[in-house]
Jmol script that loads the backbone (N, CA, C; Angstrom):
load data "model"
ATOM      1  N   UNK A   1    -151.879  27.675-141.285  1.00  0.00           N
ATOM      2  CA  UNK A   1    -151.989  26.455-140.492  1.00  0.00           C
ATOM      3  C   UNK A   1    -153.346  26.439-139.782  1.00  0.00           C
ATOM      4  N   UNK A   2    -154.191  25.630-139.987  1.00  0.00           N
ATOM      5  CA  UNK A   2    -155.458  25.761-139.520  1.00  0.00           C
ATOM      6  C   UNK A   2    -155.390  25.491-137.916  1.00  0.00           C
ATOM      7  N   UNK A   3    -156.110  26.066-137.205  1.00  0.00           N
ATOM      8  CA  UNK A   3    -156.744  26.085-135.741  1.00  0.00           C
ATOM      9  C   UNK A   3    -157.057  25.163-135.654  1.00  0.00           C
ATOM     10  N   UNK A   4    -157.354  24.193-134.036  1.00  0.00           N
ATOM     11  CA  UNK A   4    -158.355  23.184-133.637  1.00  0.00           C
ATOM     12  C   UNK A   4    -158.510  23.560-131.969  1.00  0.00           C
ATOM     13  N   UNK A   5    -159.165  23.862-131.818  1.00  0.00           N
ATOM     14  CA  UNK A   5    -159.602  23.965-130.173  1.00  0.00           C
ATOM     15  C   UNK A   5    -160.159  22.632-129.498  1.00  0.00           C
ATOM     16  N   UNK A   6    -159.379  22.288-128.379  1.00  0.00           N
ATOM     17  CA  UNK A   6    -159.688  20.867-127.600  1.00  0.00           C
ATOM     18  C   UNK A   6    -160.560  21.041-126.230  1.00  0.00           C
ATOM     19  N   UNK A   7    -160.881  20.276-125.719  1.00  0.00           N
ATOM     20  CA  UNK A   7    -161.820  20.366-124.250  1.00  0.00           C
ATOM     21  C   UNK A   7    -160.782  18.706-124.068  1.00  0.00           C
ATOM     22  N   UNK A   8    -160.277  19.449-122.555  1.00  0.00           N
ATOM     23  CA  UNK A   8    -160.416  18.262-121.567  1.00  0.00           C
ATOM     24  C   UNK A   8    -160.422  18.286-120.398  1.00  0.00           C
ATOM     25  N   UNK A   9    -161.488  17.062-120.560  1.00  0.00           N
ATOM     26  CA  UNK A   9    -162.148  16.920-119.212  1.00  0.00           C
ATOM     27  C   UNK A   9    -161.246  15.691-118.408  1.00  0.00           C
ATOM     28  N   UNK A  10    -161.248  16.348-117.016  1.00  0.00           N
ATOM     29  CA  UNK A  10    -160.648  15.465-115.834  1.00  0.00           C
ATOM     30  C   UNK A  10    -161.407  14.298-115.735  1.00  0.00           C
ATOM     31  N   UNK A  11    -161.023  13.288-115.269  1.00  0.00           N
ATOM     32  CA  UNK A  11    -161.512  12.250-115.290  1.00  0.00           C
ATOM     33  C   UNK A  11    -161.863  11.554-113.740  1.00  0.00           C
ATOM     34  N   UNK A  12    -162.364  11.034-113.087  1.00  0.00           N
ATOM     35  CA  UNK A  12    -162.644  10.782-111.731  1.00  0.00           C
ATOM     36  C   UNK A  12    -161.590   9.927-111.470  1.00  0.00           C
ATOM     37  N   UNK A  13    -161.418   9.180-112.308  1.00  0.00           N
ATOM     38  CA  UNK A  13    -160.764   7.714-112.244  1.00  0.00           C
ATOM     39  C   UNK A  13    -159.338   7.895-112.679  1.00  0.00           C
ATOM     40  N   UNK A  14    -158.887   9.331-112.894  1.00  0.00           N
ATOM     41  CA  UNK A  14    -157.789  10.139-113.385  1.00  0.00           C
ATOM     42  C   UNK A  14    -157.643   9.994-114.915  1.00  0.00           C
ATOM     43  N   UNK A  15    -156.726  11.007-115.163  1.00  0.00           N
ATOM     44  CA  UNK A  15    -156.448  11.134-116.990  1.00  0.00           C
ATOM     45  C   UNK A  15    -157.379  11.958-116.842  1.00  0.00           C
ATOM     46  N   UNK A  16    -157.606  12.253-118.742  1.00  0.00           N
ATOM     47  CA  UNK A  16    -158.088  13.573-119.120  1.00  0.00           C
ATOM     48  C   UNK A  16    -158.455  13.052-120.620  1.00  0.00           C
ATOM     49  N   UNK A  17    -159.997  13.108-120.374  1.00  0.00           N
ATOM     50  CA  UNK A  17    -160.711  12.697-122.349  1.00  0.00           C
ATOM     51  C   UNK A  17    -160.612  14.013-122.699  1.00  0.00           C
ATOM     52  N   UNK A  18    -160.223  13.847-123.935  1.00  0.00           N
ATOM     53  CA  UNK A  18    -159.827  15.078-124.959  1.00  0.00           C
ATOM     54  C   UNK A  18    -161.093  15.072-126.312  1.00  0.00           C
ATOM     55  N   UNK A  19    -161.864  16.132-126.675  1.00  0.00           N
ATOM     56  CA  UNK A  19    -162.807  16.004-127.316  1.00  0.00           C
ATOM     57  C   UNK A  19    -162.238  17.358-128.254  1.00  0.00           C
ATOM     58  N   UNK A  20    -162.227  17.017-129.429  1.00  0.00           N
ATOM     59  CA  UNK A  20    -162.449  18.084-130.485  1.00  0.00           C
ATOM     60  C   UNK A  20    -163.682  18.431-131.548  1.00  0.00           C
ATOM     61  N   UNK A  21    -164.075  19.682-130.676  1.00  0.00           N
ATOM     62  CA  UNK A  21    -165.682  19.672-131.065  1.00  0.00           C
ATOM     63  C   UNK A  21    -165.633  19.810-132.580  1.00  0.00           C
ATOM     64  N   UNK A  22    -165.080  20.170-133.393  1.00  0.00           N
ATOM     65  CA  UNK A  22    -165.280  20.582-134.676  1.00  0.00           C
ATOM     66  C   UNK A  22    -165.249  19.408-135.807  1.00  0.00           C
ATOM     67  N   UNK A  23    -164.583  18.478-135.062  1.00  0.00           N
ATOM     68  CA  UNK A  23    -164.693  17.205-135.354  1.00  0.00           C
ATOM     69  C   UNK A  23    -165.005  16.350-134.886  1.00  0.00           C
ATOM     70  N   UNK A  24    -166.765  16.234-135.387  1.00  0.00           N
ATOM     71  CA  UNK A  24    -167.322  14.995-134.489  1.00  0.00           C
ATOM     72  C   UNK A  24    -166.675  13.916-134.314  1.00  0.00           C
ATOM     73  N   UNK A  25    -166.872  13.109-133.237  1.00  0.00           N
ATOM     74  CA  UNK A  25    -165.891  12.184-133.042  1.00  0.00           C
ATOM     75  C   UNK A  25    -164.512  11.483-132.813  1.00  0.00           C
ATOM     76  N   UNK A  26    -164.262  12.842-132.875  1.00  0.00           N
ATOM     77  CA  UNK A  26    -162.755  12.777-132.627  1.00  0.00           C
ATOM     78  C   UNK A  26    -162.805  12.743-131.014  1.00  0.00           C
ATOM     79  N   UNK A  27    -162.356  11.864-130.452  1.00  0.00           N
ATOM     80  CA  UNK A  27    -162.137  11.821-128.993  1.00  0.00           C
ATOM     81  C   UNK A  27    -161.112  10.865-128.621  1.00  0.00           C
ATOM     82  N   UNK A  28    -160.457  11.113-127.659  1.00  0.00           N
ATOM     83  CA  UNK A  28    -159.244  10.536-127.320  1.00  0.00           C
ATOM     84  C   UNK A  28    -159.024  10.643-125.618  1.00  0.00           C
ATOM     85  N   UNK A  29    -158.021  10.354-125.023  1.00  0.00           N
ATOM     86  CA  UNK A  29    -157.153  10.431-124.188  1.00  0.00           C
ATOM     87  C   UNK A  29    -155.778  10.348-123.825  1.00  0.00           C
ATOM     88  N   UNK A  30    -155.764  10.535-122.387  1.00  0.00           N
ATOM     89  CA  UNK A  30    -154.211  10.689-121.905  1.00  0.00           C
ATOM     90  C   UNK A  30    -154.214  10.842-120.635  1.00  0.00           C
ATOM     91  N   UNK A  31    -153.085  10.077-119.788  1.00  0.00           N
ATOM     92  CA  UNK A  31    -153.219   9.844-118.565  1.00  0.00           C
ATOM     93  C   UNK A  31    -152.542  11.203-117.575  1.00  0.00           C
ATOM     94  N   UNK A  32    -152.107  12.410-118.375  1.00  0.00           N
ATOM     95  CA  UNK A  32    -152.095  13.614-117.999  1.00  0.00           C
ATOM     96  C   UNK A  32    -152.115  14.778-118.937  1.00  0.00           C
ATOM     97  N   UNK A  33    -152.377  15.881-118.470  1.00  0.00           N
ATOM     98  CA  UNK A  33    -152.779  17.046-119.544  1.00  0.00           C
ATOM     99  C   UNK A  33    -151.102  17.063-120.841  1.00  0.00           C
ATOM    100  N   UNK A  34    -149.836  16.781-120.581  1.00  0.00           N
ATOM    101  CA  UNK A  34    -149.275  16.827-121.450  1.00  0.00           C
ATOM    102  C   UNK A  34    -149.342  15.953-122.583  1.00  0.00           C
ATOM    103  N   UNK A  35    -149.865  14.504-122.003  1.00  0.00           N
ATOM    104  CA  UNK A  35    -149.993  13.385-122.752  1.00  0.00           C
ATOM    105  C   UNK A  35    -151.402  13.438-123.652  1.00  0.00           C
ATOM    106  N   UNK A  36    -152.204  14.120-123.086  1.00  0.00           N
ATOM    107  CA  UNK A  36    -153.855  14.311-123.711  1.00  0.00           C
ATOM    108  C   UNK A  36    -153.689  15.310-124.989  1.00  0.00           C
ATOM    109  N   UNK A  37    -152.967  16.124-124.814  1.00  0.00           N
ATOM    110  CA  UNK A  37    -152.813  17.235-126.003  1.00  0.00           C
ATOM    111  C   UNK A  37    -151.743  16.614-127.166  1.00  0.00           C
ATOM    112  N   UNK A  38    -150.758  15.728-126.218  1.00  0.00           N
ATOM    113  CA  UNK A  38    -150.259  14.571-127.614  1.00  0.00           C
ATOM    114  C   UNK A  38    -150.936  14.338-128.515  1.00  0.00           C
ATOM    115  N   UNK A  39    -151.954  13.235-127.587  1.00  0.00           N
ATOM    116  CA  UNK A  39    -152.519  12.394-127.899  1.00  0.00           C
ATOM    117  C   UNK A  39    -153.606  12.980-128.989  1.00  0.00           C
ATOM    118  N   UNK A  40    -154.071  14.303-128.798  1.00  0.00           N
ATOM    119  CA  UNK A  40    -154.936  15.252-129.391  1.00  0.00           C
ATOM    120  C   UNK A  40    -154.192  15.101-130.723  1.00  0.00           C
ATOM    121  N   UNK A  41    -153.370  15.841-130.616  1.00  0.00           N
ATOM    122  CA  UNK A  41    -152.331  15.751-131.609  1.00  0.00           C
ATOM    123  C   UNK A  41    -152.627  15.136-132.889  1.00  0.00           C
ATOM    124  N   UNK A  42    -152.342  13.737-132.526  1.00  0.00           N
ATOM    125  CA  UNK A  42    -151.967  12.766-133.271  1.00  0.00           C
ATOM    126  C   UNK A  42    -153.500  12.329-133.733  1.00  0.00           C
ATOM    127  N   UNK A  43    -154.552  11.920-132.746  1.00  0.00           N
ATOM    128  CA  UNK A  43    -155.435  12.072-133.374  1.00  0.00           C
ATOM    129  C   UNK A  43    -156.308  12.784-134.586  1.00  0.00           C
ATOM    130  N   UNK A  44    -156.284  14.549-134.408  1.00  0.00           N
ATOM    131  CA  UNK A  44    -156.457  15.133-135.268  1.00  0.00           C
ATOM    132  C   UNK A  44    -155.542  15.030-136.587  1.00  0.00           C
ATOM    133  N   UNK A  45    -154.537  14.775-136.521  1.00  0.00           N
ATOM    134  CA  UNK A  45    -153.511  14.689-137.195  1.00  0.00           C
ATOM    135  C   UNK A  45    -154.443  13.246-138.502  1.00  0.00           C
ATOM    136  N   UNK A  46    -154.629  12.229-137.935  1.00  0.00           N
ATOM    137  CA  UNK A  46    -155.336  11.215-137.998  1.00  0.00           C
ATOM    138  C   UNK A  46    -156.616  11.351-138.829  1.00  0.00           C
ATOM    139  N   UNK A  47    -157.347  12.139-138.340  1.00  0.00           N
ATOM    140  CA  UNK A  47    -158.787  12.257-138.632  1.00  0.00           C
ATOM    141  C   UNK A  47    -158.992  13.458-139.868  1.00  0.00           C
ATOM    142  N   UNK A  48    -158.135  14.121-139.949  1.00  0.00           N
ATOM    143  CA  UNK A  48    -157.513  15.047-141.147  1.00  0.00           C
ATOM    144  C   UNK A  48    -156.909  14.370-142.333  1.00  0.00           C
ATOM    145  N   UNK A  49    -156.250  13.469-141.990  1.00  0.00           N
ATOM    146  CA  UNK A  49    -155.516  12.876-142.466  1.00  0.00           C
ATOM    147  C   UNK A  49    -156.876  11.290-143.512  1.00  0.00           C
ATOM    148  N   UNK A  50    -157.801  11.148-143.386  1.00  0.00           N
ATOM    149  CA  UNK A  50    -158.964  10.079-143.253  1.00  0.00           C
ATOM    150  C   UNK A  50    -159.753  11.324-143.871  1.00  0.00           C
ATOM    151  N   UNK A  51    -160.031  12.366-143.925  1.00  0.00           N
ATOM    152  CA  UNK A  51    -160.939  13.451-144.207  1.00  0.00           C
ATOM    153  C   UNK A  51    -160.680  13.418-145.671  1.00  0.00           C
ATOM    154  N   UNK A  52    -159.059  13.402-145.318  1.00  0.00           N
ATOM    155  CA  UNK A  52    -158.422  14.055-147.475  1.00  0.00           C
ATOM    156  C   UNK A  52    -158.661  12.907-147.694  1.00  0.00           C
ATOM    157  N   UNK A  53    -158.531  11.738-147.788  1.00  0.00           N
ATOM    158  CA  UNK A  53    -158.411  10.665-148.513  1.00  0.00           C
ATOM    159  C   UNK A  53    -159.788  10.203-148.931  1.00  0.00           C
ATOM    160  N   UNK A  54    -160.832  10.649-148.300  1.00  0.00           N
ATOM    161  CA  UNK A  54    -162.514  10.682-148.844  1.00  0.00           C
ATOM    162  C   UNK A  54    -162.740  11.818-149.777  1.00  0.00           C
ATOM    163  N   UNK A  55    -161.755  12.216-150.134  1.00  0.00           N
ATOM    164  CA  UNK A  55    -161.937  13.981-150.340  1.00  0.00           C
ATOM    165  C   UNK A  55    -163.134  14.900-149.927  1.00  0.00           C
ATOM    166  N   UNK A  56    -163.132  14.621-148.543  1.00  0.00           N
ATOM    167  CA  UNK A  56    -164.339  15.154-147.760  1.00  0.00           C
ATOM    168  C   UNK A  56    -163.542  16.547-147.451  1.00  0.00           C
ATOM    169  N   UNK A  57    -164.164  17.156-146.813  1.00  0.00           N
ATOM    170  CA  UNK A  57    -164.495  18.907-146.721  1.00  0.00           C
ATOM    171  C   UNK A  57    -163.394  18.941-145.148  1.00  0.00           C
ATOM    172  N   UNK A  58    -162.577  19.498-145.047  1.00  0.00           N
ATOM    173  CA  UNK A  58    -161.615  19.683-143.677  1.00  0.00           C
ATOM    174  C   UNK A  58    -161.856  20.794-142.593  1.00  0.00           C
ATOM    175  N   UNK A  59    -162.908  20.839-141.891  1.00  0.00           N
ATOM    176  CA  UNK A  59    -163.451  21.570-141.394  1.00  0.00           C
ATOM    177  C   UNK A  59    -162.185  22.336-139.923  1.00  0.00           C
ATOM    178  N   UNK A  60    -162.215  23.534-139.638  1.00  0.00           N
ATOM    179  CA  UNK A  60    -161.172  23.881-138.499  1.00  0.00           C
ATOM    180  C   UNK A  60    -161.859  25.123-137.344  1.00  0.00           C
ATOM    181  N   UNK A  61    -161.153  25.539-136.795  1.00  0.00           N
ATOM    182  CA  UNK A  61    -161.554  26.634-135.972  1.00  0.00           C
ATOM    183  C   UNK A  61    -160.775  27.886-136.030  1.00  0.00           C
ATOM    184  N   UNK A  62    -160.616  28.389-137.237  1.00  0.00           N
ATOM    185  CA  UNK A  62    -159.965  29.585-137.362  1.00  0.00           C
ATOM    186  C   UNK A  62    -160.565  30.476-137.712  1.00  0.00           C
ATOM    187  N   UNK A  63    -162.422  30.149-137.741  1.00  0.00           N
ATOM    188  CA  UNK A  63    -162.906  31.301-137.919  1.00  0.00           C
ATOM    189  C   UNK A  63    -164.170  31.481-136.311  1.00  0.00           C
ATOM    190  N   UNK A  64    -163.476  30.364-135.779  1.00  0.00           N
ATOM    191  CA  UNK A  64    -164.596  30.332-134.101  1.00  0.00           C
ATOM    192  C   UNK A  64    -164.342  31.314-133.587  1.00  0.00           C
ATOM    193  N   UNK A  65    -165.039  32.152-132.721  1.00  0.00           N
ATOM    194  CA  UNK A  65    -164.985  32.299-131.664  1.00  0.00           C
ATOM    195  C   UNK A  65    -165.513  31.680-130.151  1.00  0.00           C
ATOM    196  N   UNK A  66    -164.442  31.914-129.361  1.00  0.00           N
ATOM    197  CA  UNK A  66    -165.395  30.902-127.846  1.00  0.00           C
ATOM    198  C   UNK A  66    -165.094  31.563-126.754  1.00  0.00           C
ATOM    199  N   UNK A  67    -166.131  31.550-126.348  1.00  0.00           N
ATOM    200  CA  UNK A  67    -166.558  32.432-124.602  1.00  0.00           C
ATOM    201  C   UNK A  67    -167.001  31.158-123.653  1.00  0.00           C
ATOM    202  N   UNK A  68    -167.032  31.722-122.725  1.00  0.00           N
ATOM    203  CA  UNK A  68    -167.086  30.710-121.270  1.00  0.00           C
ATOM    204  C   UNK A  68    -168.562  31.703-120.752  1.00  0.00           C
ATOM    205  N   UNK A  69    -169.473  30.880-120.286  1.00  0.00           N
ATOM    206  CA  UNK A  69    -170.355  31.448-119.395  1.00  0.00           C
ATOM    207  C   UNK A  69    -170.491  31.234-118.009  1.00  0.00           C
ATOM    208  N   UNK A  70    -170.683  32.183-117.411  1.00  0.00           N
ATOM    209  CA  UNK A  70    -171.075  31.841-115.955  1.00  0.00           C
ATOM    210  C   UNK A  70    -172.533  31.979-115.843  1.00  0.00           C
ATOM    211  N   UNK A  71    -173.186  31.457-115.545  1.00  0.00           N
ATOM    212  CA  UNK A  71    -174.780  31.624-114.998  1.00  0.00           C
ATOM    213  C   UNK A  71    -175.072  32.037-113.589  1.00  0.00           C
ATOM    214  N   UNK A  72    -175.511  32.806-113.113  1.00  0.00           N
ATOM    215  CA  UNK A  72    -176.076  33.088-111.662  1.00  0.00           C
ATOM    216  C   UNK A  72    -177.135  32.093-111.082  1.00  0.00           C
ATOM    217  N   UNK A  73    -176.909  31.843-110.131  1.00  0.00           N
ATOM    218  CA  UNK A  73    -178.113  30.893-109.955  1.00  0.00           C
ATOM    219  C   UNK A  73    -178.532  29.776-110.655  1.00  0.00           C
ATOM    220  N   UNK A  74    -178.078  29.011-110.854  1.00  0.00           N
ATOM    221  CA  UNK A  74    -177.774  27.550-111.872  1.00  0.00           C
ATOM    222  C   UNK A  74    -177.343  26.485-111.371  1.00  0.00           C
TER     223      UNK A  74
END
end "model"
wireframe off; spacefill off
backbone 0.3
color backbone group
């Protein structure tokens, strides 16, 4: 079952945009973190789904690795 790693970001105005880097463009939302990872969901689900039918290349994250940095002084 292939991997997809999401980012979401809080929103000022509330909710949470959901970005899946591995797939440009894939971006979405949800008006809370359970509803955003739905919503993730279904999107990728979506955009995978639009990938096979071009018979384009299905790119995933099961071979990423990802670290967090802290910077000193930044």
């Amino acid at each position: 079952m292939p991997t997809y790693k999401i980012h979401l970001h809080k929103e000022q105005e509330g909710g949470y945009t959901v970005i899946v880097p591995v797939l440009p463009g894939c971006i979405t939302y949800g008006e809370n973190v359970d509803e955003a990872i739905e919503m993730a969901k279904e999107a990728i689900e979506l955009y995978i789904e639009e990938l096979q039918d071009r018979g384009e290349f299905v790119p995933d994250d099961s071979n990423t690795l990802e670290y967090s940095l802290e910077l000193d002084g930044v």
